[in-house]
C-alpha positions in Angstrom: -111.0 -163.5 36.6 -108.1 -164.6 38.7 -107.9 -163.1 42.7 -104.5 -163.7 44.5 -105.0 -164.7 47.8 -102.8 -162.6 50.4 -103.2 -161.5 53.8 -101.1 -159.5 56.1 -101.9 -158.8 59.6 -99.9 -158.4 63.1 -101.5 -161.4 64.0 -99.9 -164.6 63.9 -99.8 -166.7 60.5 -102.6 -168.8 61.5 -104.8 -166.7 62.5 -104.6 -164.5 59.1 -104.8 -168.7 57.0 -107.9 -168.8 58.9 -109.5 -165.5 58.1 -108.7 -165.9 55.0 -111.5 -167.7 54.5 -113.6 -165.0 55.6 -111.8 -163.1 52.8 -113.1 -165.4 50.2 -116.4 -165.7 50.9 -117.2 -162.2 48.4 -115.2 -163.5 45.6 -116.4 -164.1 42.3 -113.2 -165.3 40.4 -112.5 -168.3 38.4 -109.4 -169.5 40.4 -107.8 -168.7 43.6 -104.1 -168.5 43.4 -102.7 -168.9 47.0 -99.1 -169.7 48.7 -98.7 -173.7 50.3 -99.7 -172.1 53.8 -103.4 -171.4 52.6 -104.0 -175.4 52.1 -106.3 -175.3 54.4 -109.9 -177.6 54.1 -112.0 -174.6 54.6 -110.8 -172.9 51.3 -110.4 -175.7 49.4 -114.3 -176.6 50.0 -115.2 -173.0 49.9 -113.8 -172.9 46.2 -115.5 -176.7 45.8 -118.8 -174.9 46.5 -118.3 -171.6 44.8 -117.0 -173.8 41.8 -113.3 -171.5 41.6 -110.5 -173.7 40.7 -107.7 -173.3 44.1 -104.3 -172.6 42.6 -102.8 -173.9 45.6 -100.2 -176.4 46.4 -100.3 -179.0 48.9 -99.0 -178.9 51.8 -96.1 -181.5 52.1 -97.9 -182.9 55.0 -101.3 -183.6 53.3 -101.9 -186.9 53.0 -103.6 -186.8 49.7 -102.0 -184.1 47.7 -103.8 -182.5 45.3 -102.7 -181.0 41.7 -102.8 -177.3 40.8 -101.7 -175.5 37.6 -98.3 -174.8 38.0 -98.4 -172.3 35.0 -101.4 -170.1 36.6 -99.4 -170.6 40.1 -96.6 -168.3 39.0 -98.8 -165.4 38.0 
Protein backbone atom coordinates (compact mmCIF):
# COMPACT_ATOMS: atom_id res chain seq x y z
CA UNK A 1 0.00 0.00 0.00
CA UNK A 2 1.38 3.37 -0.98
CA UNK A 3 -0.03 6.81 1.27
CA UNK A 4 0.85 10.26 -0.32
CA UNK A 5 1.85 12.50 2.17
CA UNK A 6 -0.07 15.97 1.88
CA UNK A 7 -1.13 18.50 4.22
CA UNK A 8 -2.93 21.74 3.89
CA UNK A 9 -3.64 24.05 6.63
CA UNK A 10 -3.79 28.09 7.15
CA UNK A 11 -0.90 27.61 9.12
CA UNK A 12 2.38 28.27 8.02
CA UNK A 13 4.42 25.57 5.96
CA UNK A 14 6.31 24.53 8.90
CA UNK A 15 4.01 24.09 11.17
CA UNK A 16 1.87 21.62 8.75
CA UNK A 17 5.94 19.63 7.90
CA UNK A 18 5.87 19.23 11.47
CA UNK A 19 2.42 17.81 12.07
CA UNK A 20 2.82 15.78 9.59
CA UNK A 21 4.34 13.62 11.61
CA UNK A 22 1.49 13.40 13.80
CA UNK A 23 -0.27 12.32 10.53
CA UNK A 24 1.87 9.37 10.13
CA UNK A 25 1.90 7.91 13.12
CA UNK A 26 -1.62 5.70 12.03
CA UNK A 27 -0.23 4.62 8.80
CA UNK A 28 0.25 1.25 7.77
CA UNK A 29 1.66 1.60 4.18
CA UNK A 30 4.68 0.24 2.52
CA UNK A 31 6.14 3.67 1.37
CA UNK A 32 5.50 7.18 2.04
CA UNK A 33 5.62 9.33 -1.03
CA UNK A 34 6.22 13.01 0.10
CA UNK A 35 7.28 16.48 -1.69
CA UNK A 36 11.32 17.72 -0.81
CA UNK A 37 9.71 20.00 2.11
CA UNK A 38 8.72 16.84 4.25
CA UNK A 39 12.63 15.79 4.64
CA UNK A 40 12.42 16.25 7.83
CA UNK A 41 14.43 13.70 10.61
CA UNK A 42 11.19 13.02 12.40
CA UNK A 43 9.62 11.21 9.33
CA UNK A 44 12.37 9.78 8.08
CA UNK A 45 12.97 7.80 11.58
CA UNK A 46 9.32 7.38 11.96
CA UNK A 47 9.29 5.32 8.62
CA UNK A 48 12.87 3.72 9.95
CA UNK A 49 10.90 2.37 12.84
CA UNK A 50 7.57 1.56 11.27
CA UNK A 51 9.80 -0.18 8.50
CA UNK A 52 7.87 2.12 5.36
CA UNK A 53 10.24 2.96 2.72
CA UNK A 54 10.14 7.34 2.56
CA UNK A 55 9.67 8.31 -1.07
CA UNK A 56 11.19 11.52 -0.37
CA UNK A 57 13.89 13.58 -1.84
CA UNK A 58 16.54 15.27 -0.04
CA UNK A 59 16.52 18.40 0.70
CA UNK A 60 19.42 20.29 -1.25
CA UNK A 61 20.62 21.42 2.01
CA UNK A 62 21.10 17.94 3.70
CA UNK A 63 24.32 17.09 4.18
CA UNK A 64 23.96 13.49 3.49
CA UNK A 65 21.46 13.04 0.90
CA UNK A 66 19.68 10.11 0.76
CA UNK A 67 18.17 8.01 -2.41
CA UNK A 68 14.50 7.52 -3.07
CA UNK A 69 12.70 5.74 -6.09
CA UNK A 70 12.37 8.16 -8.57
CA UNK A 71 9.82 5.91 -10.39
CA UNK A 72 7.37 5.44 -7.23
CA UNK A 73 8.03 9.36 -6.61
CA UNK A 74 6.02 10.40 -9.65
CA UNK A 75 2.87 8.48 -8.69
Amino acid sequence: MVCRLECSTDDTTVDCIHSAVELIIGINADYLPADRAYDINGILEHCKVKQIEPVIPSKKNRTQSHDHDKNLYQY
